[in-house]
C-alpha positions as CSV (number, residue, x, y, z in Angstrom):
1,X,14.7,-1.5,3.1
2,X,16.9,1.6,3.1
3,X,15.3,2.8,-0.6
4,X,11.7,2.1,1.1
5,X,13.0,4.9,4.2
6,X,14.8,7.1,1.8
7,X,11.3,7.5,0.0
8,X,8.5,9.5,0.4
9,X,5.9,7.7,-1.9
10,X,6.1,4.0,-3.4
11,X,4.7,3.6,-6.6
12,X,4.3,-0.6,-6.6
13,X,2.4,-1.8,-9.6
14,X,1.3,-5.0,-11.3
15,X,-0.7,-6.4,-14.2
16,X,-1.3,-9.5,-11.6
17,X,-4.9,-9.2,-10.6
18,X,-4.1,-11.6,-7.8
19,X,-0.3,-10.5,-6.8
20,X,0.0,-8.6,-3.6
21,X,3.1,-7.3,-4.0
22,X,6.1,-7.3,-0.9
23,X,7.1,-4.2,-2.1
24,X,3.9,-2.3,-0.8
25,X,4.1,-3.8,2.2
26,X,7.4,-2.4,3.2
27,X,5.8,1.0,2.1
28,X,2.9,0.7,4.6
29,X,5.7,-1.2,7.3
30,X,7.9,1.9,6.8
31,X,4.8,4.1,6.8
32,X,5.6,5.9,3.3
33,X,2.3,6.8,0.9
34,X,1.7,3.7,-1.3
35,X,0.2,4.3,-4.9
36,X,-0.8,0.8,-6.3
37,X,-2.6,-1.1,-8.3
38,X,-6.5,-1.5,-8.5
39,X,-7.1,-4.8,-8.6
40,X,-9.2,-5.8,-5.5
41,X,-7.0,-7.7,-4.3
42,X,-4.8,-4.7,-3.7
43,X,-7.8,-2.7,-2.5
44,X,-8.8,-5.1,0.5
45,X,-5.2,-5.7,1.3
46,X,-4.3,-1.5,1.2
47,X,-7.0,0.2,1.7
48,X,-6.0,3.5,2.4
49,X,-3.1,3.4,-0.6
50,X,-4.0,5.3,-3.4
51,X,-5.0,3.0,-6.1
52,X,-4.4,3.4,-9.8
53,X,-5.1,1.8,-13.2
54,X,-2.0,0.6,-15.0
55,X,-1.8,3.6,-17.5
56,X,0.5,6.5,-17.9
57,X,-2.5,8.5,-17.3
58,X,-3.7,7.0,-14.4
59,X,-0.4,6.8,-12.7
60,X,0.1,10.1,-13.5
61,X,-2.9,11.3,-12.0
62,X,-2.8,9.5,-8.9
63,X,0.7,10.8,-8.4
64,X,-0.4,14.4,-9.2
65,X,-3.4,13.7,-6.6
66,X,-0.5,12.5,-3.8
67,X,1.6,15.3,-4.7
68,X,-1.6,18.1,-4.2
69,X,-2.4,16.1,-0.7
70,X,0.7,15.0,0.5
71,X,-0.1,16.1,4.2
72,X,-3.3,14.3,4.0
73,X,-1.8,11.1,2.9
74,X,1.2,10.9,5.1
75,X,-0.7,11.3,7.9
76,X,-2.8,8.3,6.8
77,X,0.5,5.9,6.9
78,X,0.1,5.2,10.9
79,X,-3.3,4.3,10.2
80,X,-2.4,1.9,7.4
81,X,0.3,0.6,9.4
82,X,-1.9,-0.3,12.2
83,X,-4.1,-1.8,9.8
84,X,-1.8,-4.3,8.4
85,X,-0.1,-5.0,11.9
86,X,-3.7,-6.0,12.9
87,X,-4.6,-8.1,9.6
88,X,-1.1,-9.4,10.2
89,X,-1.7,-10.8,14.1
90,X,-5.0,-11.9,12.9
91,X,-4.0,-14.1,10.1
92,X,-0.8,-15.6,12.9
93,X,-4.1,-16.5,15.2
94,X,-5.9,-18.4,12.3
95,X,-2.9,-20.1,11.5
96,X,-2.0,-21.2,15.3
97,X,-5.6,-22.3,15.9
98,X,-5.0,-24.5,12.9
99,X,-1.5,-26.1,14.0
């Protein structure tokens, strides 16, 4: 968790189509900018992380893009964070109404 806080950006990437990955949770949790993946998966889950083919070049770029809009994209990390706090309780309700 301390590497996630000592962090500005959190580069979390998989060839997975289907992996939602723990690490870019802590990222949004600890409100840093997340780059991952594009699967859709990814997308639906992060919405507001920069998303990225699995290529040098891609990654690359999206960094680059981070890097030019830094201010922009931090200030999107409370936003993302109340996102996933809220898909969070909601998926805690569905599971309660189920038990």
């Amino acid at each position: 968790m301390q590497l996630v806080a000592d962090c500005h950006v959190v580069l979390s990437l998989t060839t997975d189509r289907n992996a939602i990955l723990r690490s870019a949770y802590e990222a949004v949790y600890q409100q840093r900018i997340l780059v991952t993946s594009g699967w859709p998966a990814l997308r639906t889950t992060f919405p507001l992380a920069v998303h990225t083919a699995n290529n040098a070049d891609s990654i690359g770029a999206s960094l680059e893009l981070v890097q030019r809009n830094y201010q922009e994209f931090a200030a999107e990390c409370v936003e993302a964070r109340r996102l996933a706090v809220i898909r969070y309780e909601g998926q805690i309700a569905e599971i309660r109404a189920l038990v």
